[in-house]
FIKETI-439473 format. One line per field, with one value per residue (C-alpha): x, y, z. Coordinates in pm, 1 decimal. Each point is the difference from the previous one (the first is absolute). Example, Ala and Ser with C-alpha at 12.3 -4.5 7.8 and 13.67 -1.06 7.14 Angstrom:
! residues 2
east	1230.0/137.0;
north	-450.0/344.0;
up	780.0/-66.0;
! end
This chain:
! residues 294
east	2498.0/244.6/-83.0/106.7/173.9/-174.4/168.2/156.8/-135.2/185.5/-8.1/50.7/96.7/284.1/96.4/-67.7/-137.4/-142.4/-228.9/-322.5/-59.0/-125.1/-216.7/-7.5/-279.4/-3.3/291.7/76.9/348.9/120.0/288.0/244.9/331.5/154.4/-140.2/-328.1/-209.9/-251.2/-197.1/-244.9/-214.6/193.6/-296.7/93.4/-201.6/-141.5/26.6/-143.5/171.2/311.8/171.9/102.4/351.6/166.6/260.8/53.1/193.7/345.5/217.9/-77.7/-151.4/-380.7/-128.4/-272.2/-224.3/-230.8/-381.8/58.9/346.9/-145.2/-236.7/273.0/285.7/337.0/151.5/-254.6/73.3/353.0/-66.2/-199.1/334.3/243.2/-265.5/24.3/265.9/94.0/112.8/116.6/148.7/-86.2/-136.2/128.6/328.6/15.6/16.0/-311.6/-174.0/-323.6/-13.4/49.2/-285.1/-229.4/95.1/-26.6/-365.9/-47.4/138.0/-264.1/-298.1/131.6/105.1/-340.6/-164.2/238.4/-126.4/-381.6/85.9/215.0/-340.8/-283.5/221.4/140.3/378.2/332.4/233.1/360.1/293.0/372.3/161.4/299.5/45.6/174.5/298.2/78.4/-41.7/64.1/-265.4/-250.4/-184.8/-137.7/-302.6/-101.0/-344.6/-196.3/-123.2/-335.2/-24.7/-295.0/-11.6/35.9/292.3/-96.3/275.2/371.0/101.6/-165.0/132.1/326.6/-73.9/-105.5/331.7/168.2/-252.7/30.6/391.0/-22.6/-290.5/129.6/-199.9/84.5/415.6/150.6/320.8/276.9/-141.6/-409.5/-211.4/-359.7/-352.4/-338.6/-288.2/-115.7/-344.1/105.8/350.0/307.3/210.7/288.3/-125.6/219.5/42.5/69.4/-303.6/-232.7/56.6/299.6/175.2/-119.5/-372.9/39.8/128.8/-269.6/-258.2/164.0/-9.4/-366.5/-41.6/157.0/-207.9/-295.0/48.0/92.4/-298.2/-283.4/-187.4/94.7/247.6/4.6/-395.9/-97.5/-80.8/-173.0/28.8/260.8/123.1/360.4/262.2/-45.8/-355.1/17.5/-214.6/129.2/-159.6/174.2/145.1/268.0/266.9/-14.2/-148.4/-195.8/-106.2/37.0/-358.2/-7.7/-333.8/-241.9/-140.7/259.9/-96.5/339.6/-46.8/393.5/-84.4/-184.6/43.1/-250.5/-208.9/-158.1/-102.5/45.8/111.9/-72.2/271.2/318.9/89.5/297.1/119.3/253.7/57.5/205.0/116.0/243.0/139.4/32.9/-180.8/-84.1/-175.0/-161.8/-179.0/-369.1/-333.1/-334.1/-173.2/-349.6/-147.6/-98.0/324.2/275.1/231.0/346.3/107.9/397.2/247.7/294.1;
north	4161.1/300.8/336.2/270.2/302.9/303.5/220.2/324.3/342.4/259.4/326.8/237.1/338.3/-126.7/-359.9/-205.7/-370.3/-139.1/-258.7/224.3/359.8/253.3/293.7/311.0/215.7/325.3/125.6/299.6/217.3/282.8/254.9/46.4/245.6/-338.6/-176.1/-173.5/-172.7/-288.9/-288.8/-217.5/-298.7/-358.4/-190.2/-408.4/-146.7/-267.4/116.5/379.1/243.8/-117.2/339.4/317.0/95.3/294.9/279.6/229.1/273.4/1.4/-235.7/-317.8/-291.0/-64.3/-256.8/-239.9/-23.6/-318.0/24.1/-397.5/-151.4/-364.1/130.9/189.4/87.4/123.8/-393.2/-31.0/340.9/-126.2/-345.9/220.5/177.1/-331.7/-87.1/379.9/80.0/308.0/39.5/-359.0/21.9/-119.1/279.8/-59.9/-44.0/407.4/224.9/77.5/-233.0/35.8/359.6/-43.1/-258.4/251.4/289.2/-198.2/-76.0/414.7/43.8/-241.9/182.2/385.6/-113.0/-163.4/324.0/194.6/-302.4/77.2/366.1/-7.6/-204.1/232.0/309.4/-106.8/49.1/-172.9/-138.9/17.8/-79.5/-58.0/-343.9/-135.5/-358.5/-266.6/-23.6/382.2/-38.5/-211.7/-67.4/-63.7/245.8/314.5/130.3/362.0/129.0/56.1/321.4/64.8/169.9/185.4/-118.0/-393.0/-5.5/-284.3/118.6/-93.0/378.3/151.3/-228.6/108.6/333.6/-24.0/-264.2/368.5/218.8/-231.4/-7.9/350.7/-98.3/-4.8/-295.2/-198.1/31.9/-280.3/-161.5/-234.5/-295.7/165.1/35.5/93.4/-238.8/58.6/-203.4/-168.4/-70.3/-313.8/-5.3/213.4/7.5/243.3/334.2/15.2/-421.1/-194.7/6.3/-270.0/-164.1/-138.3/127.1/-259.5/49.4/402.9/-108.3/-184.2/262.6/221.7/-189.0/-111.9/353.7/95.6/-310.3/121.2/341.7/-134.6/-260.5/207.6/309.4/380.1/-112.3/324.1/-6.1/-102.4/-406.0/-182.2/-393.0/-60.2/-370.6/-28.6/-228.5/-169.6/22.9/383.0/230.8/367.4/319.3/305.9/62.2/-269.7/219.5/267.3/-65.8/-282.6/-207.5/-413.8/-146.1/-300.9/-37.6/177.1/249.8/273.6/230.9/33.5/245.5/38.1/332.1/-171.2/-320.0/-264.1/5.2/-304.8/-284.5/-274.4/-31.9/-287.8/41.4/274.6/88.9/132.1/311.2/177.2/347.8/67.7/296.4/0.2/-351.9/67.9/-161.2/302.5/-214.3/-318.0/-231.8/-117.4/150.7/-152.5/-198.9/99.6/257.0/194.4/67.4/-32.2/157.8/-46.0/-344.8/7.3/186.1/-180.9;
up	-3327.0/20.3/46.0/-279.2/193.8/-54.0/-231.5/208.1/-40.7/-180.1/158.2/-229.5/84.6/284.5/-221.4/303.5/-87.1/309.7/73.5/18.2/23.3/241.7/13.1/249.1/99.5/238.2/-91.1/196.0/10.5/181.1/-122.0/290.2/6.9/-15.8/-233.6/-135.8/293.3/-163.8/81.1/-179.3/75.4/-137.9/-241.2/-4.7/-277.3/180.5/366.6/-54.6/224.9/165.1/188.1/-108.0/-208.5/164.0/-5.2/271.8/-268.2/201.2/-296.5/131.4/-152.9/-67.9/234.9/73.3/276.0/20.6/119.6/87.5/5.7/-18.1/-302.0/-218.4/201.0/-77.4/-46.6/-253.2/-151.9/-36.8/-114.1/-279.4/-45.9/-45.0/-300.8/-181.9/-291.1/-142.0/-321.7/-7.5/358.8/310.9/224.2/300.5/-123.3/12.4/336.3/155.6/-152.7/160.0/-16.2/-402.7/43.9/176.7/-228.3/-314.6/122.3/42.0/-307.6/-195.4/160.4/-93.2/-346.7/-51.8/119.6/-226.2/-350.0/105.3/-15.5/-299.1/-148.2/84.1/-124.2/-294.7/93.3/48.6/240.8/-14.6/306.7/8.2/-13.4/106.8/-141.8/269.1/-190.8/87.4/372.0/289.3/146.9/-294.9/-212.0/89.8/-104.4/49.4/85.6/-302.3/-123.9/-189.4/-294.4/-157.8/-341.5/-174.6/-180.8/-239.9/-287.7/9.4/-134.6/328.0/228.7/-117.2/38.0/334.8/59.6/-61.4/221.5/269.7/30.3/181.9/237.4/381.5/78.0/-274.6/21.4/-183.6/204.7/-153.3/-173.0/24.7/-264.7/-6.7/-10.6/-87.8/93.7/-309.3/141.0/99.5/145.8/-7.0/-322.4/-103.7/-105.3/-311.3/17.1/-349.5/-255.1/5.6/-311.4/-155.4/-338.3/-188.6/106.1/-74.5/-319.9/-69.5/123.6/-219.0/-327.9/35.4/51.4/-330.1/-199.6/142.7/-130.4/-327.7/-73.4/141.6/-177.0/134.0/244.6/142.4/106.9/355.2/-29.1/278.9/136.9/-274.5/33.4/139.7/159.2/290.3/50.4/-43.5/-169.8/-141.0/50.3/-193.1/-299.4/-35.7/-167.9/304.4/306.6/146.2/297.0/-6.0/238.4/130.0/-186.5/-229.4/245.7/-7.7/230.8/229.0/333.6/102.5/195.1/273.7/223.2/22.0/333.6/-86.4/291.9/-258.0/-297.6/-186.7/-311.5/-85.0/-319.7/-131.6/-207.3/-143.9/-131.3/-301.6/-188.1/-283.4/13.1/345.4/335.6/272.6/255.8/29.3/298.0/89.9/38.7/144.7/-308.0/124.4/-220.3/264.2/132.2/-262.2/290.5/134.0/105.7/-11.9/-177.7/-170.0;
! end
């Protein structure tokens, strides 16, 4: 009988698929005139804790240093390596290979911190992005910034697309453009809409027959029957919002902090024959919060 192989995980704040991941704990750093000391303890999902990642703060690269060679040494931390891609690349085809290893591994713990924070406060990450196509050596992502407020609307992520171009931390170099953190992976700030022409189009007219079959279009109606499994909740000839069912309650100012969640739903918000923002919340009633943001 054969043996399926395990499908790789996805990391996804560096783009690193690998064959497992890891976790750190007791992360410490140190600011030196140099540069930024740190070391944290190396989590192996099976094996517990294998060494400690390192950098002394002078430039050089992050390093690994094994409790037990024989147990998880550096030949297995590089036989971990030869089975990692980034961004459809081999990673050890690039320089310093296992330093972008280690450092991609740092970068999945702070950027997790940074999600759990961006969670409990209601706010929004953003970073730089170089695609691979612009660069030699494979994409670059910058570190990501928090924000204090959800930006669930198209129209205010392009005004803060034009707030952000004069932030120092946030410069934009050839061939960069800027990400957000849709909840559930990085997408283009100002990226394409999610729905094709013809599916606006057809938004747009049901919109318009609605308005014109039912009584006082311009009164608030609730659970309206739609396309697609939808339901409407407005006044169709102004401004409404599409539900993925007959609920309506839609909480895009807040994420969902939810262990489990047994169902999503989606949304979408529409003024004027035109769609502001869409994605998914939590179905449960008692949360009705933030899943993902197209």
């Amino acid at each position: 009988m054969s043996t399926a192989t395990p499908s790789p995980a996805h990391w996804t704040h560096s783009g690193v698929d690998a064959p497992h991941a890891f976790t750190v704990i007791d992360f410490d750093y140190l600011e030196l005139g140099c540069g930024l000391a740190y070391n944290a303890t190396l989590i192996h999902p099976d094996l517990d804790a294998v060494g400690r990642i390192a950098n002394d703060g002078s430039g050089g690269p992050t390093t690994f240093h094994p409790y037990d060679h024989t147990r998880f040494g550096h030949r297995h931390l590089d036989e971990f390596l030869a089975r990692c891609r980034r961004d459809g690349e081999p990673l050890d085809r690039y320089p310093d290979a296992r330093n972008n290893l280690l450092e991609a591994i740092l970068t999945e713990a702070d950027t997790e911190d940074l999600v759990q924070e961006m969670r409990a406060e209601g706010g929004f990450l953003v970073r730089t992005y170089i695609p691979s196509a612009a660069r030699r050596f494979g994409a670059r992502r910058g570190a990501p910034k928090l924000l204090s407020r959800i930006r669930a609307l198209r129209v205010e992520r392009e005004f803060l697309a034009g707030h952000l171009s004069s932030d120092p931390d946030l410069t934009l170099d050839d061939g960069a453009y800027l990400q957000m953190f849709s909840g559930e992976d990085w997408v283009r700030l100002l990226g394409p809409g999610p729905l094709p022409p013809e599916q606006l189009a057809a938004r747009t007219q049901r919109a318009g027959e609605l308005a014109a079959e039912i009584d006082r279009p311009d009164d608030y109606h609730a659970a309206v029957p739609f396309d697609d499994d939808l339901h409407l909740f407005g006044t169709p000839a102004k401004r409404f919002t599409l539900v993925g069912d007959s609920v309506g309650v839609v909480n895009d100012t807040t994420w969902c902090r939810c262990r489990r969640r047994k169902s999503v739903i989606a949304y979408e918000r529409w003024s004027n024959g035109d769609l502001e923002g869409s994605g998914t919340i939590h179905a449960a009633v008692r949360c009705r919060a933030l899943v993902r943001i197209d």
